[in-house]
C-alpha positions in Angstrom: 83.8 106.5 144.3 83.3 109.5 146.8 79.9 109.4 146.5 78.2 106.0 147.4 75.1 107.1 145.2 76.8 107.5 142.0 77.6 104.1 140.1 80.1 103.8 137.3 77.2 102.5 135.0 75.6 106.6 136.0 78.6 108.1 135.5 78.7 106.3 131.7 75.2 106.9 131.3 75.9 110.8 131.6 78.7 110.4 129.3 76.6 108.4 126.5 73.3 110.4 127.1 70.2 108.8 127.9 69.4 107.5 123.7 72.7 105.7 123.9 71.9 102.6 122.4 74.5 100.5 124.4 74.1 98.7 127.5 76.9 99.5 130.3 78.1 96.8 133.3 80.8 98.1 135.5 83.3 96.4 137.9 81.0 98.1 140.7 78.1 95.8 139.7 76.4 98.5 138.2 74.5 98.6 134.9 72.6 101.3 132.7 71.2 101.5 129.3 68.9 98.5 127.3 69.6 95.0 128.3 68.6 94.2 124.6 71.5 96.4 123.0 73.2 95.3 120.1 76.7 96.8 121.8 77.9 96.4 125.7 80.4 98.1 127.0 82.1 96.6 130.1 84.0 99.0 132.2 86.4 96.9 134.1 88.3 98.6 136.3 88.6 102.0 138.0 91.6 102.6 135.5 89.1 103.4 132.5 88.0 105.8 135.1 91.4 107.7 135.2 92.1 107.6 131.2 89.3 109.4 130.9 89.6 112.1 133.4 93.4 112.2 133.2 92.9 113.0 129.1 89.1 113.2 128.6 87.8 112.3 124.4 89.1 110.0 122.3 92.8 109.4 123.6 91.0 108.6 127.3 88.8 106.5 125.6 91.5 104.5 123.6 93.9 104.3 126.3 91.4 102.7 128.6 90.2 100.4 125.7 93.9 99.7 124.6 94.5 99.2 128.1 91.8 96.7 128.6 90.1 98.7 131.6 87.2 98.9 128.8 86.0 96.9 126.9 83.3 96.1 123.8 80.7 93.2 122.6 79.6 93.5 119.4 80.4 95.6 116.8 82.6 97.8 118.1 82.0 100.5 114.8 78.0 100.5 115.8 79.9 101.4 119.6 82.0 104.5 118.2 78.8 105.8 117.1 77.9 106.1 120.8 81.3 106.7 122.0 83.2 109.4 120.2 80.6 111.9 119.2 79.0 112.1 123.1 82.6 111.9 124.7 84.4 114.9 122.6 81.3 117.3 122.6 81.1 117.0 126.6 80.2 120.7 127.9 81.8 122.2 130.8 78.8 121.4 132.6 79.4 117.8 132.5 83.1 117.7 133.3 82.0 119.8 136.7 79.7 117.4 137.5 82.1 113.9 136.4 84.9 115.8 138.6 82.1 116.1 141.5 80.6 112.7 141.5 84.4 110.8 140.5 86.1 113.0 143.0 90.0 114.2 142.8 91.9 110.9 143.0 90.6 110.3 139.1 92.4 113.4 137.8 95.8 111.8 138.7 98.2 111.2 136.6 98.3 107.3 134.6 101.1 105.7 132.8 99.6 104.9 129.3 99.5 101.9 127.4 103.0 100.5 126.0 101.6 101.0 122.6 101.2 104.7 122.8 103.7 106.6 121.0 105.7 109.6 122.3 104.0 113.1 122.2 105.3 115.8 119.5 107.2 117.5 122.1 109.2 114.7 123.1 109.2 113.0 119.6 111.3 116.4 118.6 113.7 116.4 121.3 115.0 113.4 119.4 114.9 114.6 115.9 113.1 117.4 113.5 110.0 116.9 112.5 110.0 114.9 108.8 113.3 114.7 109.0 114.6 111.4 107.2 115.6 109.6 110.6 112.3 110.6 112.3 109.9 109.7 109.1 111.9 106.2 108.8 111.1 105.8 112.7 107.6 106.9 112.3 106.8 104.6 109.5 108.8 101.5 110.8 106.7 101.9 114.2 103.5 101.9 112.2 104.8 99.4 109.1 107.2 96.6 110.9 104.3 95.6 113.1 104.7 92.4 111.6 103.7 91.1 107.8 101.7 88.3 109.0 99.3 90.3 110.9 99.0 92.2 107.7 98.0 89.7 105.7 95.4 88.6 108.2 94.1 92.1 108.1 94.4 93.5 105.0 93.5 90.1 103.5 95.8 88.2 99.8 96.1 91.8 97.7 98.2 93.2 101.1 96.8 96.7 100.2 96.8 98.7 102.8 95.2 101.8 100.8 91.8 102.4 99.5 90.3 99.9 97.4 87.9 101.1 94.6 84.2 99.1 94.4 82.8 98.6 90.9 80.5 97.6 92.2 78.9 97.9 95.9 78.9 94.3 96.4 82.3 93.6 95.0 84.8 91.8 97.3 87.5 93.1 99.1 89.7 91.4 96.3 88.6 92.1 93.4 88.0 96.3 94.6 91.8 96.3 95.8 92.6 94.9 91.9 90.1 97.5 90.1 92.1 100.4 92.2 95.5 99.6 90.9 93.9 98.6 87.2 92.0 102.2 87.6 95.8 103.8 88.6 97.6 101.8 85.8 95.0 103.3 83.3 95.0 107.1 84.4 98.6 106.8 83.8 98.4 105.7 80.5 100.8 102.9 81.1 101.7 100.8 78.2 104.4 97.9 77.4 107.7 99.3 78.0 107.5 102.3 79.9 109.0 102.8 83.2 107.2 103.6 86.6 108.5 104.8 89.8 106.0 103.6 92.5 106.8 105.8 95.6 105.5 104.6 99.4 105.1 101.2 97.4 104.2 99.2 100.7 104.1 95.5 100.1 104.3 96.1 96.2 101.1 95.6 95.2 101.0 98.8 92.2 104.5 97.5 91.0 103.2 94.0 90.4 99.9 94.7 88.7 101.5 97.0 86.5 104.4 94.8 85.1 101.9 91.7 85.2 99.1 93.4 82.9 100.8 96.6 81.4 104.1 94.9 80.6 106.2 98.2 82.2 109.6 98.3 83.8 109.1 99.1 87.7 110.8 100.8 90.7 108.8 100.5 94.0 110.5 102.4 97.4 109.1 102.1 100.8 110.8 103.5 103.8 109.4 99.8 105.6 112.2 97.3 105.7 109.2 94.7 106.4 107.4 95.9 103.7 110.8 96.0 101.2 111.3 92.1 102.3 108.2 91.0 101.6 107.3 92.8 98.2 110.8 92.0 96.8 110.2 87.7 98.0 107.0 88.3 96.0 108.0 90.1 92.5 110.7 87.6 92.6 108.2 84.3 93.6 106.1 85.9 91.0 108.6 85.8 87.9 108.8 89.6 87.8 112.1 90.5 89.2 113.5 91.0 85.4 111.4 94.3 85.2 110.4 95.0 88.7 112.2 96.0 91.8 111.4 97.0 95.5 113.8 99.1 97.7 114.3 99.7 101.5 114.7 104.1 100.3 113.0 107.0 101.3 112.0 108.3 97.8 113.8 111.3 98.1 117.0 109.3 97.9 115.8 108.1 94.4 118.5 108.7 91.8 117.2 107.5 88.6 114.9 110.3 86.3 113.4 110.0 83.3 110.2 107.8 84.4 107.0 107.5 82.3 104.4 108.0 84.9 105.0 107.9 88.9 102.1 106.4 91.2 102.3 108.0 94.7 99.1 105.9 96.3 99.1 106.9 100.5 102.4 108.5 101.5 101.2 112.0 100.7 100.2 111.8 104.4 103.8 111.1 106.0 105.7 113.8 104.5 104.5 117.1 106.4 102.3 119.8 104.9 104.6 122.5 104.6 106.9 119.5 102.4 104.3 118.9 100.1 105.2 121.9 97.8 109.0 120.2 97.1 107.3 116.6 97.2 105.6 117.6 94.2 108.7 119.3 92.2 111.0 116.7 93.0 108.5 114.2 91.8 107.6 115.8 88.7 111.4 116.3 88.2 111.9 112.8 88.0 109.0 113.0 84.8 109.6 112.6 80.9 107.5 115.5 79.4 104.0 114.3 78.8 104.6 111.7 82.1 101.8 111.1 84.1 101.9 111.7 88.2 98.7 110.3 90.0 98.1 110.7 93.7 96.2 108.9 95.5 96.1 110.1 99.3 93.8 110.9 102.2 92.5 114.7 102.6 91.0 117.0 105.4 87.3 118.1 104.0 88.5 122.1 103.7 91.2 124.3 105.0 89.7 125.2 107.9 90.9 121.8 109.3 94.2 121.3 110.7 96.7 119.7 109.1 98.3 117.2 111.8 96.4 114.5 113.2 96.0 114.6 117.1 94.5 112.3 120.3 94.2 108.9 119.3 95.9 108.9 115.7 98.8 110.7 116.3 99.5 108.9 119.4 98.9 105.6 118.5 98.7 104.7 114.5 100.6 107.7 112.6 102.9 109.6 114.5 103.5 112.9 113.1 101.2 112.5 110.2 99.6 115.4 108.3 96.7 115.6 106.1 95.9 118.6 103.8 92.9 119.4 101.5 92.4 118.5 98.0 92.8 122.3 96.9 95.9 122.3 99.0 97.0 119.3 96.9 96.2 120.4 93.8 97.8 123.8 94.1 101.2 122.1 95.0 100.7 119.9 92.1 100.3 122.7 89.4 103.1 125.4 91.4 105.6 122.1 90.5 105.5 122.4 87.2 102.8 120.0 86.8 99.5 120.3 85.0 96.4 118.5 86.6 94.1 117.1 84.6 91.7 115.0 86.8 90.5 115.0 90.6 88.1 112.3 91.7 87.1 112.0 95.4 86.6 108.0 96.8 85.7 108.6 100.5 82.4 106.2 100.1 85.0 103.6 98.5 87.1 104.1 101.7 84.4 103.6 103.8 84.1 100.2 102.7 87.3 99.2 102.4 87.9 99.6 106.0 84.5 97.6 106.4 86.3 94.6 104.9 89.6 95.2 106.8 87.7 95.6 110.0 85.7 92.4 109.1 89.3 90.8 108.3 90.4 91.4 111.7 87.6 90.3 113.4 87.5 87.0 111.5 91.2 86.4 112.6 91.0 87.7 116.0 92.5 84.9 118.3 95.7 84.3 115.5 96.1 88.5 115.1 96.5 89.0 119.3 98.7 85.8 118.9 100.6 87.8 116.1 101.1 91.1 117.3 99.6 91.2 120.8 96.3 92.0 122.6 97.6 95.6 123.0 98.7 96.5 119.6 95.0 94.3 118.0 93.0 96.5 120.4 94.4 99.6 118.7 94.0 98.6 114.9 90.5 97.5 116.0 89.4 101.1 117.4 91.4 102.4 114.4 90.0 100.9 111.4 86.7 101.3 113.3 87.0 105.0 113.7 88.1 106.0 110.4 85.3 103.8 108.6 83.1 106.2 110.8 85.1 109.2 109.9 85.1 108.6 106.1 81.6 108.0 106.4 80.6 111.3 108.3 82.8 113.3 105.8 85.2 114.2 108.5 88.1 113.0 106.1 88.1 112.6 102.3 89.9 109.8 100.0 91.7 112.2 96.8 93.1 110.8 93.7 94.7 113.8 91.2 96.6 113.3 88.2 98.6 115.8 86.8 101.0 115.5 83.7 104.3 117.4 82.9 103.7 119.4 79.5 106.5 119.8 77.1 108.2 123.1 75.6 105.1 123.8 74.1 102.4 122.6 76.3 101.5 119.3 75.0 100.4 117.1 77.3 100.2 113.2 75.4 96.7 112.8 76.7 93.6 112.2 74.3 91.2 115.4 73.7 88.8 113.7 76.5 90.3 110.6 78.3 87.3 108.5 80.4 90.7 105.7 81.6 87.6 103.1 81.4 85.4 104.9 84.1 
């Protein structure tokens, strides 16, 4: 420090604000806040220091954390609520005075943690933006972490989208099976038909629908992990007759004439400005009167911008875009596609990533064993931070169905379907 009266656990204590309900030790021996908090935070080393100077809000925060330098008992979601609101809404005032007490040498420049991801500007040196080589490299680098820290994470179902509760009490389980029952019902599936599951992850949508709708299935995932492990399943489950997973980006889908298409959380890989011809090509691959549903994460309103930044874009989904619901159901009906239903889940989300975060925590030791301190750290601080975010309506959960009329406008819905909800 430059100034032997200012202690780390001060400078923290500026950062928080004086109603933090966190206690703070620092590698200086210093301490601030309640001894009785339900949350600590332990800065241990000077490195924390330089994250957060270096690139002050949330990626300082999650590079030092990622890092190690600082570090979290207890719940780290009742932490974020002292964390990320105090540490982005710093005034100008408050950097003067961190840059005053901290002095120069913390403004330097700080290799980042292995697990961060290239910035946009390099990522595009390499290859356009959405392209299909830099889309297959963004998802692989988020998907092929490995399937058996899935599983410990995102629990039996391995559904890594939003579950829906009937009820708030329901498990993890049994929500994750009521959201691919509530899909398979919007879509009117029935014995028979054909779906094209697109983004299919570890297969979970193809499998409930041929188990308990009796359908033909197609499921594509741009994840080779993901491909080998849905494709072991459908075929350990006695499905591969009428069901099948691919290693494709669904834009290199050949087959048309589908029944219904499910499109549950890839929506926010493909780009904004590709969400018009996501839609038309989609809905080009419908039978008139088949059913699209999508089921994706949205931005609250327009005002928002559509690609993620800091901390997400860095270190969980490289290049991904989110767009709002209007946005989403404009595309929809420009491709040719009629929408007949729009139901927002972001409470639903909320507590999905409650259970995932609970997963992880459970399986701590065997997930860092899995997939390394580093790479736990950030799905920690990321599940964390978007149950927060869903919560605080700073992003939405969107499911939209739309259906492709015929000649004459028919649609092949009932006057006023209710799908059971």
């Amino acid at each position: 420090m430059t100034q032997a009266s200012t202690t780390v656990g001060e400078v923290f204590e500026r950062l928080l604000g004086p109603r933090a309900t966190v206690s703070i030790t620092a590698y200086d021996g210093s301490r601030s806040g309640p001894a009785d908090a339900p949350v600590a935070i332990q800065v241990r080393s000077p490195l924390a220091l330089d994250y957060l100077m270096s690139s002050p809000g949330d990626l300082g925060l999650a590079r030092a954390y990622v890092a190690g330098a600082l570090d979290v008992t207890g719940d780290l979601y009742t932490a974020l609520h002292a964390l990320s609101a105090q540490v982005d809404q710093l005034t100008p005032a408050d950097r003067l005075w961190l840059l005053r007490k901290l002095g120069p040498r913390h403004l330097r420049v700080v290799k980042p943690p292995a697990e961060e991801h290239p910035s946009r500007f390099r990522r595009g040196l390499t290859a356009l933006r959405h392209s299909k080589e830099r889309d297959s490299e963004a998802i692989a680098s988020h998907y092929d972490v490995s399937n058996r820290f899935y599983e410990l994470v995102l629990g039996p179902s391995m559904a890594y989208t939003c579950a829906v509760f009937p009820t708030a009490d329901a498990t993890l389980e049994e929500a994750q099976a009521n959201k691919f029952d509530l899909v398979c019902r919007k879509l009117g599936l029935k014995p028979g038909m054909r779906l094209l599951d697109v983004g299919c992850g570890w297969g979970g949508m193809v499998a409930h629908a041929v188990r308990h709708y009796g359908v033909e299935a197609l499921g594509v995932t741009l994840s080779r992990e993901q491909a080998q492990w849905a494709q072991k399943n459908i075929v350990a489950l006695g499905l591969a007759d009428r069901a099948e997973i691919r290693h494709l980006d669904y834009r290199d889908v050949t087959e048309t004439g589908f029944d219904a298409i499910s499109s549950i959380g890839l929506t926010e890989h493909i780009g904004a400005r590709n969400v018009p011809g996501y839609f038309r090509f989609l809905a080009g691959k419908l039978k008139p009167h088949g059913r699209l549903l999508n089921h994706c994460i949205t931005n609250p309103d327009t005002s928002v911008a559509h690609r993620s930044r800091g901390f997400i874009d860095r270190y969980v989904f490289p290049d991904g875009e989110l767009e709002a619901p209007g946005e989403i159901v404009t595309a929809m009906h420009d491709s040719g596609l009629e929408v007949r239903h729009s139901e927002n889940l972001r409470e639903h989300y909320a507590l999905t990533l409650a259970g995932w975060c609970a997963n992880l925590d459970e399986h701590w030791d065997e997930a860092v064993a899995e997939a390394g301190a580093g790479r736990s750290r950030v799905w920690a601080l990321y599940l964390a931070a978007c149950r927060l975010a869903f919560e605080r309506r700073e992003i939405e959960l969107h499911q939209v169905l739309g259906v492709r009329t015929d000649s004459e406008g028919g649609m092949g819905l009932p006057l006023r379907p209710d799908w059971g909800v």
